[in-house]
C-alpha positions as CSV (number, residue, x, y, z in Angstrom):
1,X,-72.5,176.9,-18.4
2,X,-69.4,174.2,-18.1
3,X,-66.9,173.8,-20.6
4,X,-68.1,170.3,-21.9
5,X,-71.6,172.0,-22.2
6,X,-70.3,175.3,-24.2
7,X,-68.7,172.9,-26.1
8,X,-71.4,171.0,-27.7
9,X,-73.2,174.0,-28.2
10,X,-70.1,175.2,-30.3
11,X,-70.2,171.3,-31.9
12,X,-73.9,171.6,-33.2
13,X,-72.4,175.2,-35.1
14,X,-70.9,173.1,-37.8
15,X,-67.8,172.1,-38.5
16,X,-66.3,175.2,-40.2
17,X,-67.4,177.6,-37.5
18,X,-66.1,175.2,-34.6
19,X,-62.9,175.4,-36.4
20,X,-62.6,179.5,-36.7
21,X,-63.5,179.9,-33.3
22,X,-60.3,177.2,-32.3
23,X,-58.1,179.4,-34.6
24,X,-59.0,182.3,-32.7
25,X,-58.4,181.2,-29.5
26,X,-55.3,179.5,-30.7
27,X,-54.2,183.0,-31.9
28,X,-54.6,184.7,-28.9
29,X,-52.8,182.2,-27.1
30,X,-55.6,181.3,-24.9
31,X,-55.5,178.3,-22.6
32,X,-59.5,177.3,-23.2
33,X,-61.4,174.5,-21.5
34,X,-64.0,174.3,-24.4
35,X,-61.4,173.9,-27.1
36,X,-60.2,170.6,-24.8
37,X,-64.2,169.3,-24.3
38,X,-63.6,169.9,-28.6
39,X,-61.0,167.8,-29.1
40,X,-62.2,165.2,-26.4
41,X,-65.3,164.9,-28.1
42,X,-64.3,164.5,-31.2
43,X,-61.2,162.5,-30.6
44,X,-63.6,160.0,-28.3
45,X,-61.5,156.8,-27.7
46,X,-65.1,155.5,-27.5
47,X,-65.9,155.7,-30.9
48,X,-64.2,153.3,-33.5
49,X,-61.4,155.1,-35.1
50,X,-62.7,154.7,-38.6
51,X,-65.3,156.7,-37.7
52,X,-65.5,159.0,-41.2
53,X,-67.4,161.8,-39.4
54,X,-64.8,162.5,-36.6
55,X,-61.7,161.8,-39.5
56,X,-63.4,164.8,-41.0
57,X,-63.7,166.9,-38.2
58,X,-60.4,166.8,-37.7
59,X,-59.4,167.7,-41.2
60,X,-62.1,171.1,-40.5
61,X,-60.1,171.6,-37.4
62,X,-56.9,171.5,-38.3
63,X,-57.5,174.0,-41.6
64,X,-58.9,176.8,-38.2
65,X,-62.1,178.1,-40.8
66,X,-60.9,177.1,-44.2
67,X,-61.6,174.4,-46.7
68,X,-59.7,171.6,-45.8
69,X,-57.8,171.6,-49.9
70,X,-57.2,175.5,-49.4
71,X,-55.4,174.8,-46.0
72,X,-53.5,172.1,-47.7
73,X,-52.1,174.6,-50.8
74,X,-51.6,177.5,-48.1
75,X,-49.2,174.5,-46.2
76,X,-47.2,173.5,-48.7
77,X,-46.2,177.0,-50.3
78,X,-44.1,177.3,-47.3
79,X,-42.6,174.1,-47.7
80,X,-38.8,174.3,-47.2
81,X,-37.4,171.0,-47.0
82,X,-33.7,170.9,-48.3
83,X,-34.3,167.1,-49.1
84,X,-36.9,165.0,-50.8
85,X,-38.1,162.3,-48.8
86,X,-40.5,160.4,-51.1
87,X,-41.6,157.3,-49.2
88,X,-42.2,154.0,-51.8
89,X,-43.4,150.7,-51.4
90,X,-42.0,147.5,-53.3
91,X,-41.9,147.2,-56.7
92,X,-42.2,151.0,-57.2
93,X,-39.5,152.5,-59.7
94,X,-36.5,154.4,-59.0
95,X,-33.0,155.6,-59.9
96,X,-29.3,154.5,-58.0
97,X,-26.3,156.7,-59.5
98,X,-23.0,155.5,-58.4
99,X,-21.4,158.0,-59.2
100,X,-22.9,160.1,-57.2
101,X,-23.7,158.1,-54.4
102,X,-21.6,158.1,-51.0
103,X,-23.7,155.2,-50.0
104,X,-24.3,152.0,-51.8
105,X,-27.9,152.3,-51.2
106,X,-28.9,155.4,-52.0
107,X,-31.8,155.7,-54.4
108,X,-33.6,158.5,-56.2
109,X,-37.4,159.0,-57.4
110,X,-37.9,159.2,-61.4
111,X,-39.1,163.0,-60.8
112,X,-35.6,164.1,-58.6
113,X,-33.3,161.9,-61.4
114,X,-34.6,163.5,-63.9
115,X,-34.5,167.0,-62.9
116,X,-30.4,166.4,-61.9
117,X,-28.0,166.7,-63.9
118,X,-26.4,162.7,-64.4
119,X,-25.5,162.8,-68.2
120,X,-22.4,160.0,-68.7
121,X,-23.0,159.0,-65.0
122,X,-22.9,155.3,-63.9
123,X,-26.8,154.7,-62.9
124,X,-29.9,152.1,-63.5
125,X,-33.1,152.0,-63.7
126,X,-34.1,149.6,-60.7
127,X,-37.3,147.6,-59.3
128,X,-37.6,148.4,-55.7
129,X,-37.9,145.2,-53.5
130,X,-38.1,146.2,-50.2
131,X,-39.5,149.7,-50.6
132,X,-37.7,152.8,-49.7
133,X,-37.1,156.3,-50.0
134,X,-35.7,159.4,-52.1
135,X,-32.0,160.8,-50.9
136,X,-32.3,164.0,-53.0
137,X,-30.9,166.8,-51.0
138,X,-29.3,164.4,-48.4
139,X,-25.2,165.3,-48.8
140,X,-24.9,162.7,-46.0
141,X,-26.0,159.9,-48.8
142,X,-25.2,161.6,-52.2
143,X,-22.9,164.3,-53.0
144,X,-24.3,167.7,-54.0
145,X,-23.7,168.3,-57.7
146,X,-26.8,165.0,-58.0
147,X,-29.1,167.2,-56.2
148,X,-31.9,168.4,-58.4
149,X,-32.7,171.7,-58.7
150,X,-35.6,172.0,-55.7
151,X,-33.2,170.1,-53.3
152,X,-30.3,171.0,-51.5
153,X,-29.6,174.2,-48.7
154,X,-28.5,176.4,-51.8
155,X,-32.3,176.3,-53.2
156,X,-34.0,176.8,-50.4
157,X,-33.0,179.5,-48.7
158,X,-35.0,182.1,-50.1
159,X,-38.6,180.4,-49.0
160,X,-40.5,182.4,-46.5
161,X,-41.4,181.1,-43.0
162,X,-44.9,180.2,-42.4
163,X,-46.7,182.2,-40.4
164,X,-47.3,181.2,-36.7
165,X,-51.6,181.1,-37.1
166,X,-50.9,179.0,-39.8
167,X,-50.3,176.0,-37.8
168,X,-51.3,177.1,-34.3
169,X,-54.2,174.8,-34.3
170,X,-51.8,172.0,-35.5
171,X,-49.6,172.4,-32.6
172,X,-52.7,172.1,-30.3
173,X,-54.1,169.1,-32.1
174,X,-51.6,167.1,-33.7
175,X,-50.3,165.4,-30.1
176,X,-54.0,164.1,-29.5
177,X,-54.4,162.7,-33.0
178,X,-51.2,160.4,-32.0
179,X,-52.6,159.4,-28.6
180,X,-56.0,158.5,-30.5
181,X,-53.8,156.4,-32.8
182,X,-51.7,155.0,-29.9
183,X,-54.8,154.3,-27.9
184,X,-56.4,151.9,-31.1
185,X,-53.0,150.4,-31.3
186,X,-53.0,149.2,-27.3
187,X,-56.6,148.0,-27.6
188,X,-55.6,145.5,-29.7
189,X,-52.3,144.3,-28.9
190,X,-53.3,140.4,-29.2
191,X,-51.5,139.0,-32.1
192,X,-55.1,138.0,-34.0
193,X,-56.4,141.4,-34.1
194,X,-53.3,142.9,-35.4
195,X,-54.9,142.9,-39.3
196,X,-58.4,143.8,-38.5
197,X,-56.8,146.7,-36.2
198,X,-54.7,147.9,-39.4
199,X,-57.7,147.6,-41.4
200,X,-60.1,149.2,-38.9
201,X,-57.9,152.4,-39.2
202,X,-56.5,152.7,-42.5
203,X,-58.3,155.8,-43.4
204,X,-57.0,157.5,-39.9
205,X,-53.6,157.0,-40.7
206,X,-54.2,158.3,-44.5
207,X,-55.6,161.8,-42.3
208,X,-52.2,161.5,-40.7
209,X,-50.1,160.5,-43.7
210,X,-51.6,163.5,-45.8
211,X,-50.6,165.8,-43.7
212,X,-46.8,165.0,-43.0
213,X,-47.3,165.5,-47.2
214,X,-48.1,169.1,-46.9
215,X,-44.4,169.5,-47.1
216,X,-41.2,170.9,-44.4
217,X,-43.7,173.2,-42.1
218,X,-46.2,170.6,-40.9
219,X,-43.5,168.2,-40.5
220,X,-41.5,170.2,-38.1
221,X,-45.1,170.4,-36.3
222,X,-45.7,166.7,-35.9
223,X,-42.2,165.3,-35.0
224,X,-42.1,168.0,-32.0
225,X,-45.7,166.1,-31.1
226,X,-43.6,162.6,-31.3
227,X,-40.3,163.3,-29.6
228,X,-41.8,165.7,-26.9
229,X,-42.0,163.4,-23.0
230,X,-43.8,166.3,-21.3
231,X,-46.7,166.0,-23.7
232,X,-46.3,162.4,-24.0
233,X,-46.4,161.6,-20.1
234,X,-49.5,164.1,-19.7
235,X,-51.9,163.0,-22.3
236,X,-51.0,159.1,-22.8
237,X,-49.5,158.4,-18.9
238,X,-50.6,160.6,-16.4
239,X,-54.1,159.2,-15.3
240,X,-55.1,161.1,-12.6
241,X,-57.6,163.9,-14.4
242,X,-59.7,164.8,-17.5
243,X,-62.4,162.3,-19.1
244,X,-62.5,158.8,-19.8
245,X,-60.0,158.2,-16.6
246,X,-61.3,154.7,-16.5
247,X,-60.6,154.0,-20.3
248,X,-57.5,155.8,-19.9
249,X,-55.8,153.5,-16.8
250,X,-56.7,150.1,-18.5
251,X,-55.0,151.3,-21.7
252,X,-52.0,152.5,-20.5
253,X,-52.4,148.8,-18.4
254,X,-52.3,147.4,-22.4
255,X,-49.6,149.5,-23.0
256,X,-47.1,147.9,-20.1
257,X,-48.6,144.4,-20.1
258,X,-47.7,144.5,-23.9
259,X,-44.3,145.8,-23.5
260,X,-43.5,143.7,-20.1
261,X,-44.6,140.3,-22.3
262,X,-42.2,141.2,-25.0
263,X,-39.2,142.2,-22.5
264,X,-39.0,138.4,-21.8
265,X,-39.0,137.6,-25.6
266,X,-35.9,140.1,-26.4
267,X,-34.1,139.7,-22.9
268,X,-31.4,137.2,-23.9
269,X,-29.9,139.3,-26.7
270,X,-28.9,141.7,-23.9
271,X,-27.9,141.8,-20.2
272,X,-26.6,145.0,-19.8
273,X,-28.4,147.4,-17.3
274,X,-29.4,150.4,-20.1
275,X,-31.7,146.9,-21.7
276,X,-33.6,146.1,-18.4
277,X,-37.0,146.8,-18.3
278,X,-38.6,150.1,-17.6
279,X,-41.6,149.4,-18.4
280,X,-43.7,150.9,-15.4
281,X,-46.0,153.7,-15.3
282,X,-43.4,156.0,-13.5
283,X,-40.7,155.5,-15.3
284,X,-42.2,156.5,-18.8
285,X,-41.1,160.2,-18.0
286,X,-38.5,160.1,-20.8
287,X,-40.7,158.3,-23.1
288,X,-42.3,160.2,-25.9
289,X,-45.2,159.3,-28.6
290,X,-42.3,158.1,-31.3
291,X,-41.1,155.6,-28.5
292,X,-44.2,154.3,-28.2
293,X,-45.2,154.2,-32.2
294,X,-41.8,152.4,-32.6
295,X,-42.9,149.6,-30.0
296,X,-46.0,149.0,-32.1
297,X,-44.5,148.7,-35.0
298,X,-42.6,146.0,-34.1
299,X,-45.6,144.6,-32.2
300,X,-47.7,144.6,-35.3
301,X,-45.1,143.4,-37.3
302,X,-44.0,146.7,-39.3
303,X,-47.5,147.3,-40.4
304,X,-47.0,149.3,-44.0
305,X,-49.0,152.2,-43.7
306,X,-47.6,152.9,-40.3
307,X,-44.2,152.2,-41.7
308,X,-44.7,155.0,-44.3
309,X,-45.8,157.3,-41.8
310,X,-42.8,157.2,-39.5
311,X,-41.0,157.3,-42.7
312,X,-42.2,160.4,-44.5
313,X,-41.0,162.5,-41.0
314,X,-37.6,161.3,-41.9
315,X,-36.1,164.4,-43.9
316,X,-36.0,166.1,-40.1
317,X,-32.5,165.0,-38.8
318,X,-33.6,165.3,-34.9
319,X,-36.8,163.1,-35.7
320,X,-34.2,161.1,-37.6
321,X,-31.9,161.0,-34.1
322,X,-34.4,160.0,-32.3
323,X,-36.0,157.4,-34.3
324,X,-32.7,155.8,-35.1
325,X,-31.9,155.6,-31.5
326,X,-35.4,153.7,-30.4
327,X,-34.8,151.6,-33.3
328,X,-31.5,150.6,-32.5
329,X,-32.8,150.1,-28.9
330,X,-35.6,147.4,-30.0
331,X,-33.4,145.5,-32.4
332,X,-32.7,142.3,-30.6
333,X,-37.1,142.1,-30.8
334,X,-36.6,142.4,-34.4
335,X,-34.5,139.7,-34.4
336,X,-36.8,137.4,-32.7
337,X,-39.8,138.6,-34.3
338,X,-38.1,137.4,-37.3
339,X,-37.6,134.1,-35.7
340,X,-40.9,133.6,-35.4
341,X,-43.1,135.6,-37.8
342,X,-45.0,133.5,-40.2
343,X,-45.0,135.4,-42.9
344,X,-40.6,136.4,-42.6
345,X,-40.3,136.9,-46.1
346,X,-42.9,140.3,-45.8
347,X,-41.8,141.0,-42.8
348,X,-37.8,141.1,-43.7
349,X,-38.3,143.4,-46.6
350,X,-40.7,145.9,-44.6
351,X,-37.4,145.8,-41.6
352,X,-35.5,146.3,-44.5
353,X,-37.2,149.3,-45.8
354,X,-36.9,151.1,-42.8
355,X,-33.5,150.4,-41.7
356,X,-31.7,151.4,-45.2
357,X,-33.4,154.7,-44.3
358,X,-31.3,155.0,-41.3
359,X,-27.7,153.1,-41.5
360,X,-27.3,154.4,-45.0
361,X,-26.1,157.9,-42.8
362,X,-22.3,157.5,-42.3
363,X,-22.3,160.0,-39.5
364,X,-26.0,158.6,-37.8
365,X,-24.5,154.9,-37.8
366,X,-21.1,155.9,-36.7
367,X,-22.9,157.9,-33.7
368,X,-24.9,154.8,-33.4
369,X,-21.5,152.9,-33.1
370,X,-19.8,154.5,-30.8
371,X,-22.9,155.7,-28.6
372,X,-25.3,152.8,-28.2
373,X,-23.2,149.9,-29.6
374,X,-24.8,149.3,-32.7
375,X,-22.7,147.1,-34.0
376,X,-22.4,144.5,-30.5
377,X,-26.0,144.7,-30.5
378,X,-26.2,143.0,-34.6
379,X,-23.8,140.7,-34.1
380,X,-25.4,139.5,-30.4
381,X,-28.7,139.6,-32.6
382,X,-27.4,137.3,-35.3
383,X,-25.6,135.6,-33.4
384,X,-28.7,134.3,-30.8
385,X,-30.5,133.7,-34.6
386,X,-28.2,131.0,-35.4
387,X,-27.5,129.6,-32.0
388,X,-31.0,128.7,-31.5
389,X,-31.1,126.3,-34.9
390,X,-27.3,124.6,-33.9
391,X,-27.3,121.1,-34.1
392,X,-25.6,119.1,-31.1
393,X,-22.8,117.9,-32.0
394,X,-18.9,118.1,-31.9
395,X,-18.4,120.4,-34.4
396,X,-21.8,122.6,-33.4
397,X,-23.0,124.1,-37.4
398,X,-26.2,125.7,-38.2
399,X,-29.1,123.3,-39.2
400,X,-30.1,124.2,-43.2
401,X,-33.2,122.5,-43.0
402,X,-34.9,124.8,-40.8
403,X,-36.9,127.8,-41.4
404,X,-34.6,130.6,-40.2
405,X,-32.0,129.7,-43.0
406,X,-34.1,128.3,-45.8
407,X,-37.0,131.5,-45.2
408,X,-33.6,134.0,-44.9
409,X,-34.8,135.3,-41.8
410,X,-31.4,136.7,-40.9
411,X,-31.3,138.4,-44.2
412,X,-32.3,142.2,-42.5
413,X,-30.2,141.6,-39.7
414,X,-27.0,140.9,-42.5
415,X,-28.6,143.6,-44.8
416,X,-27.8,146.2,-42.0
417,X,-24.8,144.9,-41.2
418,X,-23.4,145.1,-44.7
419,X,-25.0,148.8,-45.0
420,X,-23.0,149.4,-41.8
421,X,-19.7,148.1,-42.5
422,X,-19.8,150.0,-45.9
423,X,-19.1,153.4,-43.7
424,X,-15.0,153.7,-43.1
425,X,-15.4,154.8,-39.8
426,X,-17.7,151.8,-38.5
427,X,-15.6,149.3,-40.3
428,X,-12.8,150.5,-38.3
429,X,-14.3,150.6,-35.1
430,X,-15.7,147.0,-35.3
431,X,-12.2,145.6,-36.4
432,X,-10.1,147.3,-33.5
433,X,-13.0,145.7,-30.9
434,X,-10.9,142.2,-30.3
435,X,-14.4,141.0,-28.2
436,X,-16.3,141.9,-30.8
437,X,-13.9,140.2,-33.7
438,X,-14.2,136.9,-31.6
439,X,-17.9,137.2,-31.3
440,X,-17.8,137.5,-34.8
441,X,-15.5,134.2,-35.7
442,X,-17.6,132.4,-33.0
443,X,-20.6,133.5,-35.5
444,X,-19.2,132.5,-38.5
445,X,-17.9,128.9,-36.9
446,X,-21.6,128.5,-36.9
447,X,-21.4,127.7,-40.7
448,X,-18.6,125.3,-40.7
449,X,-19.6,121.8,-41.1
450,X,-22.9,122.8,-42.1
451,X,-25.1,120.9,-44.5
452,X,-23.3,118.1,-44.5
453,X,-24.1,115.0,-46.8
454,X,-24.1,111.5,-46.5
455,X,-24.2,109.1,-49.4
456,X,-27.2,106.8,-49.8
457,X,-26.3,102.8,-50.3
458,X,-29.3,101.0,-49.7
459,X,-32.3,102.9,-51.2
460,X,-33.0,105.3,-53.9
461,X,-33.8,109.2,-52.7
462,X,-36.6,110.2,-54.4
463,X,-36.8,113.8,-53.5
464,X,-32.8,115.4,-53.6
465,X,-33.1,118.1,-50.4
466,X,-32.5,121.6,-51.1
467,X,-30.7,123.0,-48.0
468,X,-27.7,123.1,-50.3
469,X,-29.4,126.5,-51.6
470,X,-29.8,128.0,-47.7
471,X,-25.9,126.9,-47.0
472,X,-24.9,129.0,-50.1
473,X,-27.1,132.0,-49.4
474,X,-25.4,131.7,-46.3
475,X,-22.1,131.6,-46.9
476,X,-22.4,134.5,-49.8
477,X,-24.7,137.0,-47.5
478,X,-23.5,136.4,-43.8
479,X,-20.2,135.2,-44.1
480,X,-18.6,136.4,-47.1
481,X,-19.9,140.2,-48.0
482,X,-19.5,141.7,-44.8
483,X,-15.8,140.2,-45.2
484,X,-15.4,141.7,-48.1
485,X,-17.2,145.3,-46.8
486,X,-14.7,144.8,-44.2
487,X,-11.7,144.4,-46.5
488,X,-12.6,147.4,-49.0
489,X,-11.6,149.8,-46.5
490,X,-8.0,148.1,-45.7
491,X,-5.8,149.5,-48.3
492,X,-2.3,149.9,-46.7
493,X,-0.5,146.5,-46.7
């Protein structure tokens, strides 16, 4: 009997019993062809990803012989995550406490406020706009007399380990749930399917999303899935075995055609070589699931249930490395997408959401700084933004009246900028860079002379415009906080 046959025999057992029989050879630490027919037949790129009987499976699967809630409960008593993490959408409730904040932005859930001690602190109750996410237990953020009692190293330490069977299965499992998800999201990489696409796998992502819930253990399971090449480059590159080879090659052709056609979009924010394309099969070696996610993200214009799920990894600080890394890679796209996106308002407080996560980390950003050129790479980004509305003329300004300044599109790209520049160390770096200082004048030349206005002598103006408003915001957000940010942290004469 063949593997493929043994397992549909094993398949037609039932769910439960498929599952045991995993976990067992998962324990042993047996490399088994009919737990790989299992998973290829249940993770079928074949069959529509909303599919509720193969979501289902792979909750059986994943629990190896129990229930699906008493796997969840055993997961989550092992939970030993030093920071909180909570992921919210806009217009969800939460704290800021300046004095304990290091970083402007940081925020706090109702549930870690009130279990911290801020009696006669400086705090408010705020509306989020953007969305973000709790900074309880995160001493890179806050300081550590606002943690709350479950947060923090000091109230952790005495959690137990989970057990390796625990989440041996997981392990196994979890990198071909995110080539299933990766393999939806190249089949429909044209711009009009992006919403039915979402849609179509809303409840896959909630499978997904539950489960970086289950609390430190399972976490640490699924970001070694994302940032891992090896396992990347042999499950959602290497085409030259297993089933479905046919399905496999014209996805991974989706996969380059879509990141080739967006190479062309982003290519005039940056020359250098490390920003050339790499987008061939063969060079996707270093490349990893997270990379890819990332690219998508973008693509589908920072979809929110994907945005939450790349979120929720983030108490992990190497998943946080990496992710801050490919994001800083891609930002000239986000730029443009920006410039184009029909719906920028949506779209700059979803950016938004996830970049707060990630610049609001003095020590990330300044690595970010000094590693990658974080700061060159805003600055070419806004820059490129306001180029491309100048007006012609001798004294080359900005033109209010169109969509990039009265929409705020350049509002993220400012937003981060600010965030940055409120970090010491950055500040410093970006005011000893002299190209980088007259990069940044040439930027803000861009606002001189704008909105000018001419007095009307012959006939009446029935409708007074209201560029006047996008010249302010302008002035205020891009011009004068970040000098302001910058001039906080000069404080000998």
């Amino acid at each position: 009997m063949s593997a493929a046959e043994a397992a549909d025999v094993l398949i037609k057992k039932g769910k439960r019993a498929t599952a045991a029989y995993i976990q067992g050879v998962c324990t042993s630490q047996c490399n088994s062809d009919i737990t790989n027919e299992v998973f290829d037949s249940i993770l079928n790129p074949l069959v529509p990803i909303n599919d509720w009987d193969s979501i289902d499976w792979c909750k059986w699967l994943l629990a190896g012989g129990r229930t699906p809630e008493d796997y969840t409960q055993t997961v989550q008593r092992y939970d030993n995550a030093t920071t909180c993490g909570l992921v919210w959408t806009a217009n969800f409730v939460a704290y800021r406490c300046r004095t304990c904040g290091i970083s402007p932005c940081m925020s706090l859930c109702s549930e870690c406020f009130q279990r911290g001690d801020h009696k006669g602190h400086d705090f408010n109750m705020f509306r989020s706009q953007a969305g973000g996410a709790c900074d309880c237990g995160d001493k890179s953020v806050m300081k550590e007399s606002g943690f709350c009692q479950r947060h923090g190293l000091q109230n952790q330490r005495n959690k137990p380990e989970a057990p390796p069977d625990l989440l041996c299965v997981a392990e196994l499992l979890m990198p071909r749930l995110f080539l299933r998800l990766v393999q939806h999201l190249r089949e429909n990489s044209e711009p009009d399917t992006h919403h039915t696409a979402m849609h179509f796998a809303d409840g896959y992502l909630s499978l997904l999303q539950s489960h970086s819930e289950m609390g430190a253990a399972m976490r640490t399971v699924m970001t070694r899935a994302l940032i891992n090449p090896q396992i990347y480059y042999m499950l959602a590159v290497e085409c030259e075995s297993g089933n479905h080879l046919q399905y496999r090659r014209e996805s991974l052709s989706q996969y380059l055609n879509a990141r080739n056609s967006l190479e062309s979009i982003s290519e005039d924010i940056s020359n250098r070589d490390d920003r050339t394309a790499w987008y061939a099969a063969e060079q996707l070696k270093n490349s990893s699931f997270l990379d890819e996610l990332v690219f998508w993200t973008i693509k589908y214009e920072f979809p929110q249930k994907l945005v939450c799920l790349l979120l929720n990894m983030m108490p992990d600080l190497t998943y946080k490395e990496s992710f801050t890394k490919i994001f800083v890679k891609h930002y000239g796209l986000i730029s443009k997408m920006l410039s184009k996106s029909k719906d920028s308002e949506t779209l700059s407080n979803r950016v938004v959401h996830v970049s707060v996560q990630l610049f609001s980390n003095e020590d990330l950003a300044y690595q970010m700084t000094k590693d990658y050129d974080l700061l060159q790479i805003m600055v070419d980004s806004l820059s490129c933004m306001m180029l491309s509305i100048s007006q012609k003329s001798t004294l080359q300004f900005v033109d209010c009246g169109h969509h990039i300044m009265k929409e705020h599109c350049y509002w993220p790209l400012v937003s981060d900028l600010n965030n940055v520049l409120t970090h010491a160390a950055v500040a410093y770096e970006f005011l000893s860079d002299s190209n980088l200082l007259n990069q940044w004048f040439k930027f803000l030349s861009l606002f001189q002379g704008m909105n000018v206005n001419q007095r009307e002598l012959k006939t009446h103006v029935e409708f007074e415009s209201n560029t006047y408003y996008a010249a302010f915001s302008a002035e205020l957000e891009a011009s004068a906080t970040p000098m302001w940010a910058l001039i906080s942290h000069l404080k000998s004469p």
